[in-house]
C-alpha positions in Angstrom: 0.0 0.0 0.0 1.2 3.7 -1.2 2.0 5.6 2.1 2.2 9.3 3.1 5.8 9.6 1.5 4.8 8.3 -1.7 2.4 11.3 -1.7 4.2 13.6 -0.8 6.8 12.7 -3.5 4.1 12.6 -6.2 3.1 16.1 -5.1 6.2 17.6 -5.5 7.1 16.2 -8.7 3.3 17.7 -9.9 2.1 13.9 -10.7 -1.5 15.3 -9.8 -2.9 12.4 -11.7 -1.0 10.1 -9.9 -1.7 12.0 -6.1 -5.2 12.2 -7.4 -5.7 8.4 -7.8 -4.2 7.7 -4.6 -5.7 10.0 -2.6 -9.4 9.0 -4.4 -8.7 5.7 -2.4 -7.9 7.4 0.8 -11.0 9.4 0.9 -12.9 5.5 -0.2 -12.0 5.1 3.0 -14.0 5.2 6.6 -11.7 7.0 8.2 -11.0 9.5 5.6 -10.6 13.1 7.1 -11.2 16.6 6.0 -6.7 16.5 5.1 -7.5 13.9 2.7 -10.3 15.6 1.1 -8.9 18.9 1.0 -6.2 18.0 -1.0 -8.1 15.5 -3.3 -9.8 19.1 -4.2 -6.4 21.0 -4.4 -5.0 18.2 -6.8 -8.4 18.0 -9.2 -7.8 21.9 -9.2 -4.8 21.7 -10.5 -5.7 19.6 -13.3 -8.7 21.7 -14.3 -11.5 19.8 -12.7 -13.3 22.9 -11.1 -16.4 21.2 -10.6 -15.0 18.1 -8.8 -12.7 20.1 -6.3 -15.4 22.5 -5.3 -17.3 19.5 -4.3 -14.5 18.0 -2.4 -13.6 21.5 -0.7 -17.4 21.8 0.2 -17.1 18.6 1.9 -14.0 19.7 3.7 -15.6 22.3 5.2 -18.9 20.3 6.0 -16.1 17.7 8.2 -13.9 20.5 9.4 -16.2 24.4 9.3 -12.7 25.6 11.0 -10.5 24.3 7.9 -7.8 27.4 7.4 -7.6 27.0 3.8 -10.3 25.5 2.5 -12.9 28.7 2.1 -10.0 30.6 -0.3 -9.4 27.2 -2.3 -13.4 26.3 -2.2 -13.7 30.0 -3.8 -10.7 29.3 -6.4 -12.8 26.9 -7.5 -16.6 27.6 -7.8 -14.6 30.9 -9.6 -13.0 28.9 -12.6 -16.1 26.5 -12.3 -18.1 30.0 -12.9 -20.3 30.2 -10.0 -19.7 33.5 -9.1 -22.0 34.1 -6.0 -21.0 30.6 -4.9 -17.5 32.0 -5.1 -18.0 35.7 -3.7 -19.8 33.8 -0.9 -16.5 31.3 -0.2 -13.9 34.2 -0.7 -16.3 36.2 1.9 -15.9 33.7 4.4 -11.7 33.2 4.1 -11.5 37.3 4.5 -14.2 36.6 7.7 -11.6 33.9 8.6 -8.8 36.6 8.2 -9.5 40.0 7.6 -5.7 40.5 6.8 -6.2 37.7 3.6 -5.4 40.8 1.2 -5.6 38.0 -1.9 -9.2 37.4 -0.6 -10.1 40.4 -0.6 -8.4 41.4 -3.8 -10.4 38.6 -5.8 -13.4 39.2 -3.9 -13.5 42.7 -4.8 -13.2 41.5 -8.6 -15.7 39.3 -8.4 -18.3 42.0 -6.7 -17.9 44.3 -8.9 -18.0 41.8 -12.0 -22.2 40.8 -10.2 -22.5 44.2 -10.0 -23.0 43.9 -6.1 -21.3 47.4 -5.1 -21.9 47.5 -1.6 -19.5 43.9 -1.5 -17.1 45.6 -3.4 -17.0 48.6 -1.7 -16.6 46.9 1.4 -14.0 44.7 -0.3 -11.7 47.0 -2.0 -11.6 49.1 1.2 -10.2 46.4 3.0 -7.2 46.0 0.5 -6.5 49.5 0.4 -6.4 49.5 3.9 -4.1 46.5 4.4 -1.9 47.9 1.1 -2.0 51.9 1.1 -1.4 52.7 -2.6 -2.5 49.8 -4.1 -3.8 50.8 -7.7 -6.3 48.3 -8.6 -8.4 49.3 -5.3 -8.3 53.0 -5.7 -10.1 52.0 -9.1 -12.2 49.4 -7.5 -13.5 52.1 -4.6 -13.7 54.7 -7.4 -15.7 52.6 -9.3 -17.5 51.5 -7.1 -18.3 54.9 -5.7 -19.2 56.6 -9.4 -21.8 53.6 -9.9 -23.7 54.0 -6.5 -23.4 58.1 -6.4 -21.1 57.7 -3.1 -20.5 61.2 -1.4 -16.5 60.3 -1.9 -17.2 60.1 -5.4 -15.5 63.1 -6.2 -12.7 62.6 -3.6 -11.8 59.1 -4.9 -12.1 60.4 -8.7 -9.9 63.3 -7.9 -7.3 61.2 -6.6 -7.1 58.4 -9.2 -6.9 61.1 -11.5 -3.8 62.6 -10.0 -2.2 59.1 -10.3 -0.6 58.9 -14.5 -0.2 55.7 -13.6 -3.3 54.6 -13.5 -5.2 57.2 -16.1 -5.5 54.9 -18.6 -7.3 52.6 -16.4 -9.5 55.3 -14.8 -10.8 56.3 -17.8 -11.8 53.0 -19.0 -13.6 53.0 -15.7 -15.4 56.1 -15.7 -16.6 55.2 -19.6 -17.9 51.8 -18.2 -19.6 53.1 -15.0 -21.0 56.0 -16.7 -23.3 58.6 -14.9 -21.1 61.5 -15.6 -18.5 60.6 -13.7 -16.0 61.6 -16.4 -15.0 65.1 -15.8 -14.2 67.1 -19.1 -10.7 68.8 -17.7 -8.7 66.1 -16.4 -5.3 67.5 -14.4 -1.8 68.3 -16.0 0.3 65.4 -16.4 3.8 66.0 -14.7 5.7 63.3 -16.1 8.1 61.3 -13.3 11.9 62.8 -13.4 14.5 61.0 -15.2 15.9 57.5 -13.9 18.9 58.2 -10.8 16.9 62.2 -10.5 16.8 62.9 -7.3 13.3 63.8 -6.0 12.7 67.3 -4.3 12.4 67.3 -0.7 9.2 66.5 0.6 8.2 64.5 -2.8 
């Protein structure tokens, strides 16, 4: 009988059909445990069997509701499956499980705004901002976001993506997709960044 370190050595070489038949016959078994079918549902993911890990991840969860890693995965995989609220509800739960998850709440965002569900991505893309000041993509998410449900901070948030050339290009592809007027007429001056080895002014 195939033990633990067969397993592991079929995982690290990326035999996923090989780990997968193995561990099919571990979770045959009475005594199979949420381990075994948590990473029968990593290794069908891997091989693009969205359907069949989400059910295996589900039933991780159902064994083990405290699992660490099986909301994000479960999510991962109702997402490439293309259940989106199934996956905006597992992605919900792994940022419930760890409000610092900024990759949760990164794809959750995405996946809000892509159901049109503002509120959740609202709530989503603050968190990222708040756990990565700066962070691009949610300055355009909360912008977004903001523009499509008439937010008072509309104007704040659209003034300051604005000011980022960085992100213009992006920002105006928002602001033609969320309509409503949102697109001001005048944008602001472009100050292009200083040469490569320039050194910045004080205070910049």
């Amino acid at each position: 009988m195939a033990g633990p370190g067969d397993l592991a050595t079929r995982l690290a070489a990326g035999d996923w059909p090989g780990a997968e038949r193995m561990l099919r016959r571990a979770a045959a078994r009475a005594d199979a445990g949420p381990s075994v079918f948590y990473n029968l549902g990593k290794v069908l993911l891997e091989q693009g069997k969205a359907a069949q890990a989400a059910t295996w991840l589900a039933r991780t969860l159902a064994t083990d509701p405290a699992h660490p890693g099986a909301p994000f995965e479960l999510g991962r995989a109702l997402l490439a499956a293309g259940d989106l609220a199934g996956a905006q509800g597992a992605f919900a739960r792994a940022l419930a499980r760890d409000p610092a998850d900024a990759d949760a709440a990164r794809t959750l965002g995405r996946i809000a705004e892509r159901r049109g569900d503002w509120a959740a991505a609202t709530d989503a893309w603050e968190r990222v901002a708040a756990l990565i000041p700066g962070d691009g993509e949610a300055l355009v998410g909360r912008t977004t976001a903001a523009a499509e449900t008439g937010a008072a901070t509309a104007g704040a948030l659209r003034a300051s993506l604005l000011a980022r050339p960085d992100l213009r290009p992006v920002a105006l592809a928002a602001f033609a997709r969320a309509g409503r007027g949102s697109l001001p007429l005048t944008l602001p001056p472009h100050t292009p960044p200083p040469p490569s080895g320039t050194k910045q002014p004080d205070g910049v």
